[in-house]
C-alpha positions, 0 to 999 in steps of 0.5 A: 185712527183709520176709518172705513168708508161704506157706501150706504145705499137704498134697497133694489127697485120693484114695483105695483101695478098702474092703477094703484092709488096715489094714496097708497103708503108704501113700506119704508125702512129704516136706513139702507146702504148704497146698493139697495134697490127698492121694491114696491108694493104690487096689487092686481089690475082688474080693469085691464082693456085690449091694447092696441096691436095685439093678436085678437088672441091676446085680447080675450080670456078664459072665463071664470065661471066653471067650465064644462069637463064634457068636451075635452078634445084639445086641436094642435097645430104646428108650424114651421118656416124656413126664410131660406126656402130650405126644408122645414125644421123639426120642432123636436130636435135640438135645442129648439125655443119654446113653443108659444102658446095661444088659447082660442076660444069657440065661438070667437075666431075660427082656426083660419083665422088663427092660422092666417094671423099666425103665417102673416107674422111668419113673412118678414119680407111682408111687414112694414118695418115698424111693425113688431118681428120676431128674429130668425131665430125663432122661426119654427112655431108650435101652436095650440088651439084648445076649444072653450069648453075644454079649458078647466077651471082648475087654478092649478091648470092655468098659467099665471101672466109672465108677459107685457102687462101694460094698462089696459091690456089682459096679459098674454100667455107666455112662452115657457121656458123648457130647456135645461139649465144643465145645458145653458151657456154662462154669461162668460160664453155669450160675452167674455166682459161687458167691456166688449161693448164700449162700442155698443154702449157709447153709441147708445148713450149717445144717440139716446141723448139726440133723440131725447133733445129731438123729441123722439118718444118711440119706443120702436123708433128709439129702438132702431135707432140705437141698435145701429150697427149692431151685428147680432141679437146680443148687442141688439140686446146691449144697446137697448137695456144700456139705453134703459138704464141711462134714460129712465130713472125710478118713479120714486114720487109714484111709488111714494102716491105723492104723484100718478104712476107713469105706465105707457111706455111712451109717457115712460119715455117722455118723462123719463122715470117709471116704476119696474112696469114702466122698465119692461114694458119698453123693454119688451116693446123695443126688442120686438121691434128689432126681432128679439123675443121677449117676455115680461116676467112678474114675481117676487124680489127682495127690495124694499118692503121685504122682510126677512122670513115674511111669507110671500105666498100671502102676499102679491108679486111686487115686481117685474122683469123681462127674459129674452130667447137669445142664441138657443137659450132664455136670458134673465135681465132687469134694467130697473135695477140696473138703472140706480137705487133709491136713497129712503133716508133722502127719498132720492134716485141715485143714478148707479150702472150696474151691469151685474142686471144685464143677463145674469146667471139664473143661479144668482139671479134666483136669490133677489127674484123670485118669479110667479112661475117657477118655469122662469128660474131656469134651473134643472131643480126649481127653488121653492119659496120657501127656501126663497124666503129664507136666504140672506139678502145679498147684493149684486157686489156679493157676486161681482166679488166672488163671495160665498157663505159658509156660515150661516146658510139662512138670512136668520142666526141665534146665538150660542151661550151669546156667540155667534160666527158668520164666515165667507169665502172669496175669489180674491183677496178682499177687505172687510167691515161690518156693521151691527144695529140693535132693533128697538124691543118694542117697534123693531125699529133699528137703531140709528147708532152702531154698536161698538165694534169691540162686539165682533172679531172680525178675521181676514185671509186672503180667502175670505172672513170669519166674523164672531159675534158677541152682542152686548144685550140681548135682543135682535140686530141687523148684520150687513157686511160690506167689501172692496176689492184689495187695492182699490180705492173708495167706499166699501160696497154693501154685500149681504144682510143678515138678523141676528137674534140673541137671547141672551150675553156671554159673561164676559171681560169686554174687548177693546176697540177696534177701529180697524175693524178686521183681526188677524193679519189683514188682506193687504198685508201681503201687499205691504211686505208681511208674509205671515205671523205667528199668530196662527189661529183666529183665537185670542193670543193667551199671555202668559204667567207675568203678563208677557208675550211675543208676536213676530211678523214674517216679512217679504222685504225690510220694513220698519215697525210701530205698534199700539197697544190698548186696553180699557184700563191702561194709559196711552203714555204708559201703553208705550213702556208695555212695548218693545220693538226688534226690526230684522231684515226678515222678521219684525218681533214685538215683546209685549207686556200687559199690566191688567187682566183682560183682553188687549188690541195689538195693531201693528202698522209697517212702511218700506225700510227704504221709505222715509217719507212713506206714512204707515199702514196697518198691517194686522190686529191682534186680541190678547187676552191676559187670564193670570197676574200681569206684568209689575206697572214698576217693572215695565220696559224703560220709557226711553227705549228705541225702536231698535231693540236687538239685533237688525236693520241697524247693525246688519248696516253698521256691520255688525254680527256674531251677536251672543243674544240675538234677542231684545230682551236679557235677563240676568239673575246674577246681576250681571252678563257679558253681550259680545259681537263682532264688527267688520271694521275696526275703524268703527268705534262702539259706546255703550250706555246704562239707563234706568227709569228708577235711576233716573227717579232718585238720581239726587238721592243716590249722588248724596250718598255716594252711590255710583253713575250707571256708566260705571256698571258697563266696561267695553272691551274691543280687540280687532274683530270682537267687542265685549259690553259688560254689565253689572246691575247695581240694584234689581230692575229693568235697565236699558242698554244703548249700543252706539256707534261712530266712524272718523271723522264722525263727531256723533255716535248713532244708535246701532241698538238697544237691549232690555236687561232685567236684574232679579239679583238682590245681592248689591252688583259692584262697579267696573273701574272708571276707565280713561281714554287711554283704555283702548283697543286690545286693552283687557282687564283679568282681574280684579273686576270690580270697581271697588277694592277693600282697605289694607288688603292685597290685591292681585292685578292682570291685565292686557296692554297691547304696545305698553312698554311699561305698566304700573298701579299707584297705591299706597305705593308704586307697583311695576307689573310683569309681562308673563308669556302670555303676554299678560302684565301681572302683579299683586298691590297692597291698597292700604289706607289709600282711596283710590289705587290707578292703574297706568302704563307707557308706550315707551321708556321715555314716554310719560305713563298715562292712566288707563283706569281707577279703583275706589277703595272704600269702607265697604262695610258701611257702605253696605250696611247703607245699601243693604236699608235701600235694597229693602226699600226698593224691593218692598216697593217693588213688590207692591207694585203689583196690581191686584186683580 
């Protein structure tokens, strides 16, 4: 049984301001996969004091109180540098950054000072190094000074704090983002993989390393230290959000108020874990430091805590994250979540890169953070929250392997007369799992236990899944989907939640386990030869009247099959008769019977033909689905049956072809058929062999009555090219024909292949003749063709006997037959009172006549009147073999 490793990881990081109490109990989940992150109760800081460093303009806020509406003129200042000494640029043509803006309040500093504060920034050349600078990037400035009695007092009028909001400190006006998403680069222009960085990364890890053993806790010195040898803004970037994720770990102990939050960015540093302040804070100190603009953006993500559809207008943002103006346009990054995730089950951090967070498109980025300012989003039209609210939880896995939702487009699905289907597209081919947990009625509490999978249908192709969902009881579940790249090795990766509501079940057969997960064909089984099915549809394969089917792969290359059928009711031992198998070189065909109504798991697993020692692969599932009578439990394929039924792999080898049925499976309502093919050599011997379960069941019995072995129900006629197995049944019933062959010198025959034949023929069939070794190529025998001949009767006798110089039957006397010129020896005998007439031939005159075959001659009308008592027997016990459904 195959199982599917999942990677259970914890829900995505956020955080609560500084000051919250240690008492604070956070909400927790149940059970999280790996790859979540954790998000964390956030609170407003009221007691926020000037932090050191800042502008006298950041240290001062508007009041609260309301605000004259008399004075409403508003001084506007612009100014633009140019470090070259060239002429001044336009704020008002290009794709120029966002202008900051700064709010003066009257009374406090005058518009000199403003300016002056403003030009000392504007003068690289001026600054000591460790003093924070803003890149060339960001050289041209607009400035608004607006008079303290002309700020309103409108709450729709003020900005909300998108910027560094460290203890003590009253947050800043950002920057606003005004440029359109419709004209951004995406992240595959700025960098073609973030492999492009090895050089960036090794260096920042490295050094991050040293300076931690150095004792180095500066987020400044820090930050220039490792972006050494960087050439440009971006690796800048690079090197400090790599240094974040390797050297801070989340403050689960904090977040849990088992301990204090850590807040200032170098006790961050020293201890080395921080809650996502902690994260963007040093984030923004450390690219102001090398000349990146940063800011510091709150808002709202979906970690843990988040509820799926909880109104987060009701509630405060609980988590922060940091933009940065990077080659003319504003990027969106997080290292908290690109550091690791925390396990709730273990209330551990689990260190886990993920470059996913490292300036991430804004279009995905919208769908875990939602910030307090839709200015941040970034995009052309602005998502609301409550479109926000009510997308399906997705993981950055979701994205790095090219998923798409198709069904449904909300996080929340309801069933449909108890059905529901959830269906995704993807980029490449991928491989599949999911997982479903009932909500307790009363908590809501999920469950520990996974329902069953026999609940869903899970299709793959290599564009995607379609999940159909038929929950067992009514009540809410949690769906989470997981993937893996077709090839890799590992755990799957969690990529998307969903809730599942079901009001009531579908009445319906219960469906059989499928432990591996997917149906239909499955997303490698391109990579392992199969090419196609004949299943086409996702539907369940409906079997028909007799509760028999056919299900054929289509193949790449030569493969070897075997398959396992279940159903809740039929033995495993007696699963292995329902199937009989037929390997070609281009297609794998599996006839199968099913005995019970209901629904039937087919799997079919497959290795290389050439690959002996290759261990087989699952390939494809398929649901049947039987609605009429089944297939007789007395009727079903012989037990001995190889895997090699019909014509293939080993006949195509042994040179055979030509055949007259191509097919495993022969019926024969007469009781009796002719199977012909031909041979490429003549050197190859061919034997054919008759078996059957019930002969073998009452084979003392039928001895004890005088009834023949089956080996005299099959005649074998060979020529130079063509070969002859003839059959006749003695009784109704499934048989099985083993076709063998062997070349001198070799001793033992080889299984070339079988057939299934199938006798509804209640009329006795006869016997052939007991042939002897004598009886060789180009021998063929006209008439009569039955075994069996009647007492003190004439019986006309043809036959071919290639070289034969004389050919002779023995009965009650001695018959010489003739040759007419058709080259066929012809004659007529009279049996008489004799039980056995023979018939025998000579090579030459002088040679000794051997025998070629024997006729038994019996009192048939007794011996019918005997066979005639048993047939009914047989017949009646086969009709009650039935299952009554």
């Amino acid at each position: 049984m195959t199982h599917f490793m999942v990677q259970k990881f914890s829900i995505p990081l956020t955080c609560s301001p500084c000051h919250t109490q240690t008492n604070q109990q956070p909400i927790n989940e149940e059970k999280h996969h790996h790859g979540n992150k954790l998000q964390e109760p956030a609170t407003n800081d009221p007691n926020n004091n000037p932090k050191q460093g800042n502008s006298e303009m950041d240290n001062k806020s508007a009041p609260k109180d309301k605000v004259s509406q008399e004075s409403k003129s508003t001084i506007k200042a612009c100014v633009t540098t140019d470090k070259e000494g060239g002429a001044s640029q336009s704020t008002g043509q290009g794709h120029h950054k966002p202008h900051p803006t700064i709010s003066v309040l009257q009374g406090v500093l005058s518009h000199k000072t403003v300016f002056e504060k403003w030009a000392s920034l504007q003068g690289e050349e001026q600054r000591p190094s460790t003093k924070r600078q803003l890149s060339t990037e960001s050289a041209a400035k607009c400035v608004s000074v607006r008079k303290r009695s002309t700020v309103r007092g409108s709450r729709e009028e003020l900005v909300k704090p998108l910027s560094h909001t460290e203890p003590g400190t009253q947050p800043r006006k950002a920057c606003l983002p005004t440029s359109s998403s419709s004209q951004r680069k995406p992240r595959r222009q700025l960098f073609s993989s973030t492999g492009v960085f090895h050089k960036v990364d090794t260096h920042a890890i490295s050094a991050g390393r040293e300076l931690k053993e150095q004792g180095v806790f500066s987020a400044q010195s820090i930050a220039r230290t490792i972006t050494q040898g960087a050439i440009n803004e971006l690796e800048k970037l690079r090197a400090i959000w790599v240094w974040l994720c390797h050297n801070i770990e989340y403050d689960l102990e904090g977040y849990l108020g088992l301990s204090p939050k850590l807040c200032s960015p170098e006790e961050v540093i020293k201890k080395g874990r921080g809650v996502c302040s902690g994260f963007s804070s040093i984030c923004l100190e450390m690219c102001r430091e090398v000349g990146i603009q940063c800011e510091e953006v709150s808002g709202y993500s979906k970690g843990i805590g988040h509820r799926p559809g909880r109104r987060l207008a009701q509630e405060p943002s609980d988590h922060k994250w940091n933009a940065v103006w990077l080659r003319g346009q504003w990027g969106l990054l997080d290292a908290c979540w690109g550091a690791g995730t925390v396990n709730m089950e273990t209330k551990t951090f689990i260190k886990r890169f993920d470059d996913f967070y490292f300036l991430t498109e804004p279009s995905d980025f919208i769908n875990s953070h939602f910030p307090d300012d839709q200015h941040w989003q970034l995009l052309d039209t602005p998502v609301s929250m409550e479109v926000f609210e009510m997308w399906p939880l997705k993981t950055s896995a979701f994205y790095t392997l090219g998923l798409r939702i198709l069904q449904p487009t909300q996080y929340k699905i309801t069933t449909e007369d108890g059905e529901a289907t959830v269906s995704m597209t993807s980029s490449r081919p991928l491989t599949f799992a999911y997982e479903l947990r009932q909500r307790d009625v009363q908590t809501g509490v999920l469950g520990q236990r996974e329902v069953d999978s026999s609940c869903g249908l899970l299709s793959v192709t290599h564009q995607g899944m379609s999940l159909r969902l038929l929950p067992p009881d009514p009540g809410d579940y949690e769906l989470k989907l997981f993937a893996l790249a077709e090839g890799n090795s590992g755990a799957l990766h969690w990529v998307c939640s969903l809730q599942l509501e079901c009001p009531a079940v579908q009445q319906s057969q219960p469906l059989p386990a499928n432990p591996y997960l997917s149906w239909g064909l499955g997303a490698r089984a391109g990579s392992l030869g199969v090419k196609g099915s004949s299943v086409v549809n996702e539907e369940p394969l409906e079997v028909g009247e007799g509760g028999e089917c056919e299900v054929i792969l289509y193949t790449s290359r030569p493969l070897i099959l075997v398959c396992e059928l279940t159903h809740p009711l039929l033995d495993p031992a007696v699963a292995k008769s329902c199937l009989a198998l037929q390997i070609a070189a281009e297609r794998l065909v599996c006839n199968v019977l099913c005995p019970y109504k209901g629904f039937y798991r087919l799997s079919f697993f497959v290795r290389d033909y050439d690959d002996g020692r290759g261990s087989f692969q699952n390939a494809g599932n398929f649901l049947l689905r039987c609605k009429g009578q089944g297939a007789n439990v007395n009727l079903l394929y012989p037990r001995d049956l190889g895997p090699w039924c019909g014509p293939g792999m080993r006949t195509e080898a042994a040179g055979l072809s030509h055949f007259s049925h191509m097919g495993a499976l022969v019926n024969t309502p007469q009781g009796r058929c002719n199977i012909t093919f031909h041979r490429a050599s003549t050197e190859l011997q061919i034997h054919a062999v008759l078996s059957t379960d019930m002969d073998q069941a009452n084979s003392k019995q039928h001895q004890k009555k005088g009834l023949f072995p089956l080996s005299r129900y099959v005649l074998l006629t060979s020529t130079d090219s063509k070969v002859t197995v003839s059959i006749s049944t003695p009784r109704p019933g499934v048989y099985r024909l083993g076709v063998y062959g062997r070349t001198p010198p070799q001793q033992d025959y080889t299984p070339l292949c079988d057939y299934v034949l199938r006798s509804t023929c209640e009329r006795h069939g006869d016997p052939f003749p007991c042939v002897y070794a004598a009886w060789g190529k180009g021998c063929v025998l006209l008439e009569p063709r039955s075994g069996l001949l009647a007492p003190q009767s004439w019986v006309r006798v043809r036959v071919r006997v290639p070289a034969a110089r004389r050919v002779c039957v023995l009965g009650e006397q001695r018959v010489e037959l003739k040759m007419n010129k058709s080259r066929v020896w012809e004659g007529e005998t009279f049996t008489g009172d004799a039980t056995q007439v023979k018939l025998i031939a000579a090579t030459s005159e002088a040679s000794e006549m051997a025998v070629l075959m024997t006729f038994d001659v019996l009192d048939l009308k007794s011996e019918h009147e005997e066979e005639g008592k048993e047939e009914k027997m047989d017949c009646k016990k086969l009709s009650n073999g039935h299952i009554a459904h």
